[in-house]
C-alpha positions as CSV (number, residue, x, y, z in Angstrom):
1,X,83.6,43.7,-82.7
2,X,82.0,41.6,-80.3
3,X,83.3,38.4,-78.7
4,X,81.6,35.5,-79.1
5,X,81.1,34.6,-75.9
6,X,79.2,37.8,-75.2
7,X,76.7,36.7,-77.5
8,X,75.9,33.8,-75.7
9,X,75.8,35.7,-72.3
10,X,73.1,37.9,-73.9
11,X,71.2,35.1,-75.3
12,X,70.9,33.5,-71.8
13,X,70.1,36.8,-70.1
14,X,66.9,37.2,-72.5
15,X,66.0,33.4,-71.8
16,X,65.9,33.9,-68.1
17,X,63.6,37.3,-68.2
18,X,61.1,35.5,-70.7
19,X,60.9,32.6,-68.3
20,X,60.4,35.3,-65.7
21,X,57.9,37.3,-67.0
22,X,56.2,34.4,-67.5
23,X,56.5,33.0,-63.8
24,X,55.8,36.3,-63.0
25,X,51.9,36.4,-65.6
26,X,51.1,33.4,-64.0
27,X,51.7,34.0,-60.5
28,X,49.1,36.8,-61.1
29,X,46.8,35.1,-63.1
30,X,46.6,32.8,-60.6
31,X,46.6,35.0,-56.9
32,X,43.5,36.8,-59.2
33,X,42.2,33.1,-60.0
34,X,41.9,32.6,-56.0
35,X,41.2,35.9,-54.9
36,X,38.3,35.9,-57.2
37,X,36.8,32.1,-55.6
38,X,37.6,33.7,-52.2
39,X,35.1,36.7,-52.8
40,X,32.8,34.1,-54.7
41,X,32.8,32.2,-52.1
42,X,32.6,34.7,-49.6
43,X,29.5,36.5,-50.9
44,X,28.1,33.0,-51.9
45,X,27.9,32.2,-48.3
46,X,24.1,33.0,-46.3
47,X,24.1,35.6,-43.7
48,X,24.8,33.6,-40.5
49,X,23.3,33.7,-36.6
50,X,25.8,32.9,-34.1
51,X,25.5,31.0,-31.2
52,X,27.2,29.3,-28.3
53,X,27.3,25.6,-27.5
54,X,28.4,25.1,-23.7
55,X,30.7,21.6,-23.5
56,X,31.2,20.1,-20.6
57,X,32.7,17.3,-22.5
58,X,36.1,17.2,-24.4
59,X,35.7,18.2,-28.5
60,X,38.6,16.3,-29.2
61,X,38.6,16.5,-33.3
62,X,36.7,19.4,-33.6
63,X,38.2,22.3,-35.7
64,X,37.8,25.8,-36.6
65,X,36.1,26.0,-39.6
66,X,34.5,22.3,-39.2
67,X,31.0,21.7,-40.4
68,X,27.6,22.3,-38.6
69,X,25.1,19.7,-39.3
70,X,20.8,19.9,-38.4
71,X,19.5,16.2,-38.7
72,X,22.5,15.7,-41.5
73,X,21.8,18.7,-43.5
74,X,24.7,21.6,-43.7
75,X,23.8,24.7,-41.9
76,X,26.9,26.2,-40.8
77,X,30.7,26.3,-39.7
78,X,32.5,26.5,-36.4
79,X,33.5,29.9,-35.9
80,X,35.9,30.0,-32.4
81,X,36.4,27.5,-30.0
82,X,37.7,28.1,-26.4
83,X,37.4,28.0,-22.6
84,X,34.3,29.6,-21.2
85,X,36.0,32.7,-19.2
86,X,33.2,32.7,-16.5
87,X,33.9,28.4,-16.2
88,X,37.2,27.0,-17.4
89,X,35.3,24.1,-17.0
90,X,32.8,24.7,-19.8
91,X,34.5,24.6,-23.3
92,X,32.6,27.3,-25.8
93,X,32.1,26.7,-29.2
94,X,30.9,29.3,-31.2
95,X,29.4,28.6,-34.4
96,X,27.5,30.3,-37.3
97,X,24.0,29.1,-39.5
98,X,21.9,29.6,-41.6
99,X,19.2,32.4,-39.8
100,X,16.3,29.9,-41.4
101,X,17.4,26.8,-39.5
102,X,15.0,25.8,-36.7
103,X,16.5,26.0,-33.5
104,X,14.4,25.8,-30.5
105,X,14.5,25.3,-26.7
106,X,14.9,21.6,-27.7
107,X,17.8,21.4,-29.7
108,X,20.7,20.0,-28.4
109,X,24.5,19.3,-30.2
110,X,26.4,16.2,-30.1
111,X,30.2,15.7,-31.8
112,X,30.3,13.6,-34.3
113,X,33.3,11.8,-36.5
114,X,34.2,12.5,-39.8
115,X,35.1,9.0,-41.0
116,X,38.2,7.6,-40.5
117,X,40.1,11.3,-40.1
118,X,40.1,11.8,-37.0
119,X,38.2,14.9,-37.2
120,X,34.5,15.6,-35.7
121,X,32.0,17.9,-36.8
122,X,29.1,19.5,-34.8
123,X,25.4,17.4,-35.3
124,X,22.1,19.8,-34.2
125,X,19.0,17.5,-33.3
126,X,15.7,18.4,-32.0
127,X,14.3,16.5,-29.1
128,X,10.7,17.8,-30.2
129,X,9.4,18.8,-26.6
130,X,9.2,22.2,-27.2
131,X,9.0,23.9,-30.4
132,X,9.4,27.6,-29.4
133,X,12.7,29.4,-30.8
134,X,15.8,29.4,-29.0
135,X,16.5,33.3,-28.0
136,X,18.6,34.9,-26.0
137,X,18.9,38.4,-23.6
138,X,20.1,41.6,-25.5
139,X,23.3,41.7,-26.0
140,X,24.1,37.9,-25.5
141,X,24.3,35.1,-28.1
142,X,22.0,32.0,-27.6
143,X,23.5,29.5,-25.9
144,X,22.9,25.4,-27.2
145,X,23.9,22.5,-24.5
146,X,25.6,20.0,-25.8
147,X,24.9,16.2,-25.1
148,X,28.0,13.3,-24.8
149,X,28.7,11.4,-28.0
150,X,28.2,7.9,-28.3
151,X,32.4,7.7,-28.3
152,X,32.2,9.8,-24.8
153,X,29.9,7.7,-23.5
154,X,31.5,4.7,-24.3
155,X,34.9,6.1,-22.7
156,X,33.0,6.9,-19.5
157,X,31.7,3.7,-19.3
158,X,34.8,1.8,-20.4
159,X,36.1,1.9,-16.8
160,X,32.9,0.6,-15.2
161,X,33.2,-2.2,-18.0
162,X,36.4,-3.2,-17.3
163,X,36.2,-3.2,-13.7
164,X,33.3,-5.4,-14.2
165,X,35.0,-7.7,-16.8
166,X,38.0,-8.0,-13.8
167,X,35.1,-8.6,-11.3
168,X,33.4,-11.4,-13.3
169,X,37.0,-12.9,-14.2
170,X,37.6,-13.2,-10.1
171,X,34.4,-14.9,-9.6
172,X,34.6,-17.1,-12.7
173,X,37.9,-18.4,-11.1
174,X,36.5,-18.6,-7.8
175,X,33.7,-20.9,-9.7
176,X,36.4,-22.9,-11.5
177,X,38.7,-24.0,-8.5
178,X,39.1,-27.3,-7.6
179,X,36.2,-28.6,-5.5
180,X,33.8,-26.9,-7.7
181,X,35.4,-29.1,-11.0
182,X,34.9,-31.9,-9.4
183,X,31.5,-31.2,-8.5
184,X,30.8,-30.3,-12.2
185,X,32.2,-33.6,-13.2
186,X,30.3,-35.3,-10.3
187,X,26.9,-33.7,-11.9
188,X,27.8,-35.0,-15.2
189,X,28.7,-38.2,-14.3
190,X,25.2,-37.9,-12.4
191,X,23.2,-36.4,-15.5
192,X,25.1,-39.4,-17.8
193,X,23.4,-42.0,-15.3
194,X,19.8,-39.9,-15.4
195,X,20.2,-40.1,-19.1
196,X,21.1,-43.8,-19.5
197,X,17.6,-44.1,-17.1
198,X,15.9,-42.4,-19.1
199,X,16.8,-44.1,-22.5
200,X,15.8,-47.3,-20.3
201,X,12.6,-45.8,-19.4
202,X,11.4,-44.6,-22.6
203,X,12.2,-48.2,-23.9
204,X,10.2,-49.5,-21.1
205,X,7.5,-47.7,-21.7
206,X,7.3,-47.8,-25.8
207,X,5.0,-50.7,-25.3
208,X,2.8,-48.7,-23.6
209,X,2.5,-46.2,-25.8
210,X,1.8,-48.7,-28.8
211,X,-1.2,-50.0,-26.5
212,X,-2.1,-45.7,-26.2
213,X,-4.6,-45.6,-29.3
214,X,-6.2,-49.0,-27.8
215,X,-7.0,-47.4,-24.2
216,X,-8.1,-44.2,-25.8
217,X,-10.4,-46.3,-28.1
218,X,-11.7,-48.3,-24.9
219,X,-12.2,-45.0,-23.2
220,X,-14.4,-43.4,-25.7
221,X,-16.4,-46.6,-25.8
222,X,-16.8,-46.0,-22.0
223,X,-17.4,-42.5,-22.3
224,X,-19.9,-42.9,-25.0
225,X,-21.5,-46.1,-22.8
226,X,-21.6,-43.3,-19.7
227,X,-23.4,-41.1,-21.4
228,X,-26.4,-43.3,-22.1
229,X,-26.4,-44.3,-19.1
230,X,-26.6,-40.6,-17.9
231,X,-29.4,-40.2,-20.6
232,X,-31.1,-43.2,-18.9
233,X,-30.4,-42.2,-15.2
234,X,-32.0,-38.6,-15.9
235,X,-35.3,-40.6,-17.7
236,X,-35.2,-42.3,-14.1
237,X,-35.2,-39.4,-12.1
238,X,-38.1,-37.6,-14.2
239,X,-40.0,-40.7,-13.7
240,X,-39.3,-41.0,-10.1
241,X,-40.1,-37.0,-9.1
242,X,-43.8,-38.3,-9.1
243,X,-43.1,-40.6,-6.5
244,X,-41.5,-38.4,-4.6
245,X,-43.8,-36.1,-4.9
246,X,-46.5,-38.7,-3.6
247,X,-44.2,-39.2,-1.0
248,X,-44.1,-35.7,0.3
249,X,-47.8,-35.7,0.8
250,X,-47.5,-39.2,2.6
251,X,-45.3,-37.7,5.0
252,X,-47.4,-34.6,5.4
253,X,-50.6,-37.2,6.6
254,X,-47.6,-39.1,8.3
255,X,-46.7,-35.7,10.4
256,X,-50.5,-34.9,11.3
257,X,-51.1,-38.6,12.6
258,X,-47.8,-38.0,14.8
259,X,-49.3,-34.5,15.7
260,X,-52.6,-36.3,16.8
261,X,-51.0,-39.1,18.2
262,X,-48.8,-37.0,20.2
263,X,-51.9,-35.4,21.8
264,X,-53.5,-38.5,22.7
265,X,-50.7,-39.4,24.3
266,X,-50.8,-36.4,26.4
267,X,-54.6,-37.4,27.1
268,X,-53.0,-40.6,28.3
269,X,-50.2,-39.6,30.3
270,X,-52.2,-36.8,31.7
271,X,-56.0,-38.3,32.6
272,X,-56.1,-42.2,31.6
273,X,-52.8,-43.4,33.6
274,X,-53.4,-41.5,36.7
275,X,-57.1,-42.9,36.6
276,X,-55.8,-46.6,35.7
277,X,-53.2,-46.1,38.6
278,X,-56.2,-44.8,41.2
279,X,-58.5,-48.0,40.0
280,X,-55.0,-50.8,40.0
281,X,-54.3,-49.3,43.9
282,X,-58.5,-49.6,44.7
283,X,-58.4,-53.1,43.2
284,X,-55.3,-53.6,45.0
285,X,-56.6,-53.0,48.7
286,X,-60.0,-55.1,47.9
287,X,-58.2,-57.7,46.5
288,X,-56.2,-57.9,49.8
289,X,-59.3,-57.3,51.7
290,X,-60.9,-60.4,50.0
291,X,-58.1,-62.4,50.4
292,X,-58.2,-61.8,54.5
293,X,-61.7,-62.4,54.3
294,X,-60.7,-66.0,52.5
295,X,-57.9,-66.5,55.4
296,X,-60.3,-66.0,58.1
297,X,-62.7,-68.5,56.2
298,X,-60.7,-70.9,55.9
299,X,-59.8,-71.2,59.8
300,X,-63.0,-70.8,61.0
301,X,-65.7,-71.2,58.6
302,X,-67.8,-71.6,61.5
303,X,-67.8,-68.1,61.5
304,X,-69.8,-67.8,58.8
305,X,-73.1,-69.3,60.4
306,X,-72.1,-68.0,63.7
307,X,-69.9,-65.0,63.4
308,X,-66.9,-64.6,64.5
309,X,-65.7,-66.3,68.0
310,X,-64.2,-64.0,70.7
311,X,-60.8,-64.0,71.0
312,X,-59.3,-66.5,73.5
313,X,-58.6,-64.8,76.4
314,X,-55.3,-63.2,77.3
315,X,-52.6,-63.0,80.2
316,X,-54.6,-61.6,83.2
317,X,-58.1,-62.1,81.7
318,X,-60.5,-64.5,83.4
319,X,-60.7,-67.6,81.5
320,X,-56.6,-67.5,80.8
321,X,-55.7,-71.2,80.6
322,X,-52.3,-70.6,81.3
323,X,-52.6,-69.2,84.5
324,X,-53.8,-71.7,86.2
325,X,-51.7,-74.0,88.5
């Protein structure tokens, strides 16, 4: 006979190999459950091309594995990623896509975030200059450059920034000393004043604006008045062009009586003065011929009757009463 407690050994025994055996079924079931997506998967996938993008840059956040991305759509996965061995400098990502995805000379890849995760994926954009397909030398992959991110660009220029920010900072405290507050608060005090002028001007100088429509009035009037009496000044000038045209011919007769007077003036200067001037010096001489003649007359007008008396006789002529004793 058996114990008791031998039955209950057995019991638990059986227990434990059922819950086994079934650990065991659906362990399998499931490794077959994932091996199976793993080949669906696998053959599901398009036939790839590789290629190389050359990073100068750091790919922080990118993985093995992480997406590849043409102008948002999903083209591929990040195959290796590594130091270039012919420039440590250079970081090489290799990735794989779809053969029928565009890539030309053009296209260019940038790192991009994934959210809030921390991790980036790998964005492909054309820049449309040149449309021919990106191939490379037998034996060698095609190589894709790779542009800085916004993030990168904004960390290379985050230095430059701040060292700006600290420059502006100096020179706004340089701007904000002392002397320079108190010149602020002297040019308010100065605009207050200008302002307080100019609330005292404009109040001067409402009147006159309320008198404004008036003078504008009074100057169309005038304006209106100034063009009649352009109206009237160009009647004045039509009628006055016959005149003046009357005049014109006045002045031509005018000009030939100067031209004719100007050449009997030359017959004058020329002919009549010199003959006038020969006849005033002949008229002359007889004049003071006659007036001799009136002298000698007048003391002897015996003369006349009996011509003219010798001459009384001199000093050592015979006759001479004054030399006689």
């Amino acid at each position: 006979m058996h114990a008791p407690w031998a039955k209950s050994i057995s019991g638990e025994s059986l227990e434990s190999r059922a819950h086994a055996i079934i650990a065991i079924v659906f362990l399998t079931l499931l490794g077959g459950v994932l091996i199976a997506a793993a080949m669906w998967m696998h053959h599901s996938t398009p036939s790839g091309k590789l290629y190389d993008v050359l990073s100068p840059y750091s790919v922080n956040g990118l993985t093995v594995q992480a997406p590849v991305r043409f102008k948002g759509v999903r083209v591929g996965e990040v195959k290796s990623i590594s130091f270039d061995p012919n420039n440590p400098r250079l970081v090489r990502v290799q990735i794989s896509i779809d053969s029928k995805t565009p890539i030309t000379h053009a296209t260019f890849a940038e790192l991009e975030p994934q959210g809030v995760t921390g991790l980036s994926y790998l964005s492909l954009s054309d820049a449309g200059t040149d449309y021919a397909p990106l191939e490379a030398r037998p034996g060698q992959v095609p190589e894709i450059p790779m542009h800085p991110s916004f993030i990168e660009v904004l960390s290379r220029n985050g230095e430059s920034l701040v060292n700006q920010g600290n420059e502006l900072a100096l020179r706004m405290n340089d701007l904000l000393d002392a002397r320079n507050r108190a010149h602020f608060s002297e040019t308010l005090r100065h605009l207050e004043q200008a302002s307080a002028e100019l609330t005292a001007l404009e109040a001067a100088l409402h009147p006159a604006i309320q008198q404004l429509p008036a003078t504008i009035a009074a100057t169309r009037a005038t304006m209106v008045a100034s063009q009649r009496l352009i109206a009237h000044l160009d009647a004045l000038i039509v009628a006055a062009q016959k005149p003046v045209v009357e005049l014109g011919k006045s002045s031509v007769a005018l000009q030939e009586l100067a031209a004719s007077g100007k050449d009997s003036l030359a017959v004058l200067n020329n002919q009549t003065l010199p003959e006038l001037s020969a006849l005033s010096q002949e008229l002359k001489e007889n004049s003071q011929s006659l007036h001799a003649l009136g002298e000698e007359l007048r003391r002897d007008p015996q003369s006349l009757l009996y011509g003219r008396q010798s001459p009384p006789p001199g000093p050592g002529q015979a006759g001479f009463a004054g030399g006689k004793s």
